[in-house]
C-alpha positions in Angstrom: 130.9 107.6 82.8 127.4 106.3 84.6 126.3 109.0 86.6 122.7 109.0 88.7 122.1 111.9 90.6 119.1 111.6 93.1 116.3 114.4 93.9 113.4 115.6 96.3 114.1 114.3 99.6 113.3 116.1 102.7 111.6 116.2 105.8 107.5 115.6 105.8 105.4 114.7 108.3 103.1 111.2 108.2 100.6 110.9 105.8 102.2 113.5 103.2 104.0 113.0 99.8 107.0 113.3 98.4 108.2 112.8 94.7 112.1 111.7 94.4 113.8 111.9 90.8 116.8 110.2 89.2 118.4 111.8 86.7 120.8 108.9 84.5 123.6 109.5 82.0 126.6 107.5 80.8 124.2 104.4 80.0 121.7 103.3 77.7 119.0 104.4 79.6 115.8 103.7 77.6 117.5 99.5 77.2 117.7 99.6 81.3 115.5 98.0 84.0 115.7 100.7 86.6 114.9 100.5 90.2 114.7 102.5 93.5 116.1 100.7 96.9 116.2 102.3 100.0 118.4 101.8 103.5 117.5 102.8 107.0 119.8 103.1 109.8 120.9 99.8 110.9 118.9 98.0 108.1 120.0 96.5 104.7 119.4 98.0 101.0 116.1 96.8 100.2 114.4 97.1 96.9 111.4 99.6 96.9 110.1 99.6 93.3 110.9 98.3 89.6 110.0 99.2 86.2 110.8 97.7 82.6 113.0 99.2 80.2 110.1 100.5 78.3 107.9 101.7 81.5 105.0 99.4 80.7 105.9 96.9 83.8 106.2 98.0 87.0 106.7 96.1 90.5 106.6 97.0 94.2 108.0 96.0 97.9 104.7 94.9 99.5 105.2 97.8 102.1 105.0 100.2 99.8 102.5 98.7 97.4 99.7 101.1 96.6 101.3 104.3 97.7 104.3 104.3 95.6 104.6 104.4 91.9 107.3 104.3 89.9 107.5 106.4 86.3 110.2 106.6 83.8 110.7 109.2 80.8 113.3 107.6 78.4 113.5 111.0 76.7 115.0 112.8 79.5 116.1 109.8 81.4 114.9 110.2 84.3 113.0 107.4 87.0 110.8 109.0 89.5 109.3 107.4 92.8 105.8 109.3 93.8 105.3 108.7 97.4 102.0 109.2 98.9 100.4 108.2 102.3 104.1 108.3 104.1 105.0 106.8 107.2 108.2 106.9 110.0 109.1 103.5 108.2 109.4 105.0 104.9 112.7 107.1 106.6 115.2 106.6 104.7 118.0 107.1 102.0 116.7 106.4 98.4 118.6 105.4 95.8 118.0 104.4 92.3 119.9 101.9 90.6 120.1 100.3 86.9 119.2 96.7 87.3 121.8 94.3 87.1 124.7 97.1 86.9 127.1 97.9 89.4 126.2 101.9 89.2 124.6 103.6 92.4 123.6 107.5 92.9 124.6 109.3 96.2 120.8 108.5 97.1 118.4 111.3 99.0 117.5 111.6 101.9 113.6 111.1 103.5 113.0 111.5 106.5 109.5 111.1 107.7 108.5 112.8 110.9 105.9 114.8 113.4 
């Protein structure tokens, strides 16, 4: 079965870095769109970042746009999310998430915080 198991949250304070990882199995990973949303408290799932099947193609949420990249490595399968310059806002759970599938992780936590 599909099975995306979330890394490398944690507490940080503003203006540090984290780097989140997915790790996917159960799916043709290297023919998938991948993606990373995130939801705060009270807020909805919002999408953070995108990349193509074959990692060439990459999108971002304009809030995170330009301290944020997204990465793949279709031999291990995995989708990372290197976060850089960090604010409160960014607090909250990440998730990645095969486009256009119905498969979620149990997402990690960032909390971002003095």
């Amino acid at each position: 079965q599909v099975q995306l198991v979330e890394s490398g949250g944690d507490l940080v304070q503003p203006g540090g870095s984290l780097r989140l990882s997915c790790a996917a199995s159960g799916f043709t990973f290297s023919s998938s769109a991948m993606t990373w949303f995130r939801q705060a408290p009270g807020k909805e799932r919002e999408l953070v970042a995108r990349i193509s099947a074959s990692g060439t193609v990459t999108s971002y949420a304009d809030s995170v746009k330009g301290r944020f990249t997204i990465s793949r490595d279709n031999r291990k399968n995995t989708v990372d999310l290197q976060m850089d310059s960090l604010k409160p806002d960014d607090t909250a759970v990440y998730y990645c998430h095969p486009l256009a599938t119905k498969y979620w992780g149990q997402g990690t936590q960032v909390t971002v915080s003095s």
